[in-house]
C-alpha angles and dihedrals in degrees: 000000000000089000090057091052080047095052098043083051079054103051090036098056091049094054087047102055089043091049085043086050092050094056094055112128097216093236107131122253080277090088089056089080100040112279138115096078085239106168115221125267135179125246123250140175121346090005089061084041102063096029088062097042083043092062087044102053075050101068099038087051077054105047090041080053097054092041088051090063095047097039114084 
């Protein structure tokens, strides 16, 4: 049973890091600190889309992780 909630963590991670990597702006690690001058805009769409599968791929990746421990 441990090696299902092992694989699903697995599987999980994975689909988050590529969903993460979609939503990438293309901006260069500068804007990390503030810079750019961007101005803000609202999601729509896709990206809405895959920011909100992407937290909840989150918290199920969450949630499988806290019943591994506790599965033997």
């Amino acid at each position: 049973m441990k090696n299902i909630f092992l694989v699903i963590n697995i599987l999980l991670s994975a689909l988050i890091v590529i969903l993460i990597l979609l939503q990438g702006r293309g901006a260069g690690l500068g804007s990390a600190w503030g810079g750019g001058g961007e101005f803000f805009q609202t999601r729509r769409g896709i990206e809405k889309l895959t920011l909100r599968l992407t937290i909840i791929l989150i918290f199920v990746f969450f949630f499988v992780s806290l019943v591994n421990l506790f599965v033997k």
